[in-house]
PLY file of the C-alpha trace (Angstrom):
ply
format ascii 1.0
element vertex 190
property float x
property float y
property float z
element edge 189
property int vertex1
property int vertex2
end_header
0.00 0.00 0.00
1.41 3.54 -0.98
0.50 5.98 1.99
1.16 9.69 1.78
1.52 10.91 5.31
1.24 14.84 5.63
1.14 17.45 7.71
0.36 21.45 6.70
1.69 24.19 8.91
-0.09 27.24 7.98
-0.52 31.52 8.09
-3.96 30.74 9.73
-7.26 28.74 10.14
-8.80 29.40 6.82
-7.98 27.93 3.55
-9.59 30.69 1.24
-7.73 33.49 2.81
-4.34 32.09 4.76
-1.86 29.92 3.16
0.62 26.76 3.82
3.88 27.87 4.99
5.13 24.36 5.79
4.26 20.74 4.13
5.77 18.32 6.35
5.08 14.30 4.56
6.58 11.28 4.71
5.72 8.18 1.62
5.72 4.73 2.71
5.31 2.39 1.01
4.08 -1.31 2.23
5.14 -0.15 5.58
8.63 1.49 4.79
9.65 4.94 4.26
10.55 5.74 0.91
11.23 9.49 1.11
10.88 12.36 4.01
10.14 15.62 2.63
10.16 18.76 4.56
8.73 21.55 2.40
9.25 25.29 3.71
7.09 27.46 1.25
6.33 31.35 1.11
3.09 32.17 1.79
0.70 33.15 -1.41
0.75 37.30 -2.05
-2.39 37.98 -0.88
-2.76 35.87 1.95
-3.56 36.53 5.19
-1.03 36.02 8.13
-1.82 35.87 11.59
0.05 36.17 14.26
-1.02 33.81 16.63
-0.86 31.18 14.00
2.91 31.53 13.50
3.53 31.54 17.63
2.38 28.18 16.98
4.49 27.16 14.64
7.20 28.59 16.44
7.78 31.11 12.63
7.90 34.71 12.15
6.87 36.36 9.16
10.02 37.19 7.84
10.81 33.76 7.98
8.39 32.49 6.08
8.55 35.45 3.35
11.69 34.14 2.91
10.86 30.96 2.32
10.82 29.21 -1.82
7.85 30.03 -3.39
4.99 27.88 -3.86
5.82 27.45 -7.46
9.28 25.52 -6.00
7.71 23.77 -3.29
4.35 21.99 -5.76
7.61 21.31 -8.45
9.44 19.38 -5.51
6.27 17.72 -4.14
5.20 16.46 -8.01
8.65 15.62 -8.62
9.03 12.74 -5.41
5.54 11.74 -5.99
6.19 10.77 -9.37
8.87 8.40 -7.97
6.47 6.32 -6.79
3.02 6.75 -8.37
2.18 7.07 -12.00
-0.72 9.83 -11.93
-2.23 8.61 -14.99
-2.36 5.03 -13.90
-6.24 4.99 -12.40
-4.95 1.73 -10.22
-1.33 3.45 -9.25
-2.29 6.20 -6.41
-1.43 6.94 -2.94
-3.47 7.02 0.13
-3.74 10.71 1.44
-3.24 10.15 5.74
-3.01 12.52 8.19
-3.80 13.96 11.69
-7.62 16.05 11.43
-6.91 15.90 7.70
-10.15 15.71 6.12
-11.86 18.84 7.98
-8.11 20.96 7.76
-5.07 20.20 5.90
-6.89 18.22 2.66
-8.33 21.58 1.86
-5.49 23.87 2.08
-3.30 21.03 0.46
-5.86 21.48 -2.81
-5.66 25.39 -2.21
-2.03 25.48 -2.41
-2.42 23.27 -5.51
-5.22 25.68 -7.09
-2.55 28.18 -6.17
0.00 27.05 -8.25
-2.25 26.48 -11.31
-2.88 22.57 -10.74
-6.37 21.49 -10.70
-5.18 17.58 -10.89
-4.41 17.10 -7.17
-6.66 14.11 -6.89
-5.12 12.25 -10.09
-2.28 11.23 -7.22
-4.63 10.20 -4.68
-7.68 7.46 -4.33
-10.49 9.19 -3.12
-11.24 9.83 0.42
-8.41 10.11 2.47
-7.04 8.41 5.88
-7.94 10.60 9.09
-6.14 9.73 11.62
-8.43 11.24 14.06
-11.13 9.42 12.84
-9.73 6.44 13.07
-8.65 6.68 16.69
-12.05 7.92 17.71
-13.21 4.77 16.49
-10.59 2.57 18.00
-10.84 4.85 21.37
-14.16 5.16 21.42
-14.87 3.25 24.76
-12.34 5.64 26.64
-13.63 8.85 24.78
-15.03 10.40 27.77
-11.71 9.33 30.21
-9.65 11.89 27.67
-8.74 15.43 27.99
-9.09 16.29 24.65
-8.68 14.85 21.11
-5.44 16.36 20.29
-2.53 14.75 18.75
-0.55 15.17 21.80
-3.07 13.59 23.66
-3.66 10.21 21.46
-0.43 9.58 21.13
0.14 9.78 25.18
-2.39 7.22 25.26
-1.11 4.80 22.74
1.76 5.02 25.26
4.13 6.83 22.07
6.44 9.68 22.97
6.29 12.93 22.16
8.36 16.29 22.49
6.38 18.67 23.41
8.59 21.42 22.52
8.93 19.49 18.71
5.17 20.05 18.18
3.69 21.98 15.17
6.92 21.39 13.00
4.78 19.53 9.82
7.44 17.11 9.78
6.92 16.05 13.73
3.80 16.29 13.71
3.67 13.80 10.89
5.73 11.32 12.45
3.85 11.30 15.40
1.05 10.78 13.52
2.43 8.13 11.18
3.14 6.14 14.90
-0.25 6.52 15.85
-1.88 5.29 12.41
0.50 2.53 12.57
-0.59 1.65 16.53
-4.15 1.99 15.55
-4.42 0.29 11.62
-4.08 -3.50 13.28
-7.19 -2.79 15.46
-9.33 -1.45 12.79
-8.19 -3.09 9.36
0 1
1 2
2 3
3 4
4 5
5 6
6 7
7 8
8 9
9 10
10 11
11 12
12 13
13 14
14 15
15 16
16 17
17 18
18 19
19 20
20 21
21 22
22 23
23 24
24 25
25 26
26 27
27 28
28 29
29 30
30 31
31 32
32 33
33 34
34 35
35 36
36 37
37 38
38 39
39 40
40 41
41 42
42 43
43 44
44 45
45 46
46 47
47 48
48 49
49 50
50 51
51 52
52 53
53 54
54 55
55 56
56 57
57 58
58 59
59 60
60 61
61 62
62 63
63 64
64 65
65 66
66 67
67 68
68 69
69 70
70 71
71 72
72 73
73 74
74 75
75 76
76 77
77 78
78 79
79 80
80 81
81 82
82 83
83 84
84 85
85 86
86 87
87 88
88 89
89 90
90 91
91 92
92 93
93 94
94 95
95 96
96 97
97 98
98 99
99 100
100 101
101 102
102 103
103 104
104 105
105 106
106 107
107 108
108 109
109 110
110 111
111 112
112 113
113 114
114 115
115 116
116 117
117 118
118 119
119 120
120 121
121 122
122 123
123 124
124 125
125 126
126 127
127 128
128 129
129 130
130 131
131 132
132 133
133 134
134 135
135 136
136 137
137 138
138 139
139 140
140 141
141 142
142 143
143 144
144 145
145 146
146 147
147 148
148 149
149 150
150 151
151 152
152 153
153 154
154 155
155 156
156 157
157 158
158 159
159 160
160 161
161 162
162 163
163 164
164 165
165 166
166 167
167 168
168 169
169 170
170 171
171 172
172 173
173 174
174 175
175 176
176 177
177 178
178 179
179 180
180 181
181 182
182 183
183 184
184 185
185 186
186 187
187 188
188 189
C-alpha cells in the first residue's frame, strides 16, 4: 500500500484566505519509508497572516517570506511523488493520511495546488483520504469520555508513544507522530 503521510503548517485557520507555509510528509510504502520531505514554502501574495498562528508554529513572518515560493515547493512535491506513483495510472495512487486531515489540511493542500495552477491534485490520490483522528475515535471510542481532549498530543500519550512537546507543530513532527499513531491503531481497525 502507498501511503502519503502529511502534515500542513499554515498563516492561519482558513484555507480561502491564509496559506501553507510548511508541508511536512513522509511516503511509505508497504510499511517502509521511501522518502521524508520537509517543504518550507512562502506564503501566497495575498494571503492573510496571523500572528497567533505563527507563535504556533514557532515562525515569524520574515521567515516564512523568505521561504521558496509555492511554485518551487508543488515542483518538488510532483517531482518525489512521481517516484512512486504514475498519476495517470487509475490503479497506481497513494493514500492521502493525516492527523484532522479531512476537515483541515486536505483543503489547504488542494488550495495550495489551485494556487499554483494545478487542478489535478486528486489524479495522485484514491479518493477519500485516511484521518487519523477518525480512526482513533473509532478505535478509542470506549475511553472517549476518560480523555482530555482529542489532540494529537493527547492520542499519542495514550497509545503510550512519545512525544516532544517542545517538537510540536513542525509539519514534519507532527507527521511522524502521527504516522506512529496510524501505525498503533491500523491493526485494530483493518
Amino acid at each position: 500500500m502507498k501511503i502519503l503521510f502529511y502534515d500542513v503548517e499554515t498563516t492561519g485557520l482558513h484555507y480561502w484566505k491564509h496559506s501553507i507555509h510548511q508541508i511536512g510528509v513522509v511516503i511509505e510504502i508497504d510499511g517502509e519509508v521511501k522518502e521524508i520531505l520537509d517543504l518550507k514554502v512562502a506564503p501566497y501574495e495575498t494571503a492573510k497572516i496571523d500572528e497567533a498562528a505563527l507563535k504556533v508554529s514557532g515562525v515569524t513572518e520574515s521567515q516564512i517570506k523568505a521561504y521558496p515560493p509555492q511554485s518551487a515547493a508543488h515542483k518538488q512535491l510532483l517531482d518525489v511523488m512521481a517516484k512512486y506513483v504514475d498519476k495517470y495510472d487509475k490503479k497506481d495512487k497513494f493514500y492521502l493520511a493525516g492527523y484532522n486531515n479531512a476537515s483541515f489540511d486536505n483543503q489547504f493542500l488542494q488550495a495550495f495546488f489551485r494556487q499554483c495552477g494545478d487542478d489535478y491534485m486528486m489524479s495522485w490520490f484514491w479518493a477519500g483520504s485516511h484521518d487519523v483522528m477518525v480512526m482513533a475515535s473509532v478505535a478509542l471510542a470506549e475511553r472517549r469520555q476518560t480523555l482530555k481532549d482529542f489532540k494529537l498530543v493527547t492520542i499519542a500519550q495514550e497509545l503510550g508513544i512519545q512525544v516532544d512537546a517542545e517538537r510540536l507543530h513542525d509539519g514534519l513532527y507532527d507527521i511522524e507522530i502521527t504516522r506512529q499513531i496510524y501505525h498503533a491503531l491500523a491493526p485494530r481497525l483493518f
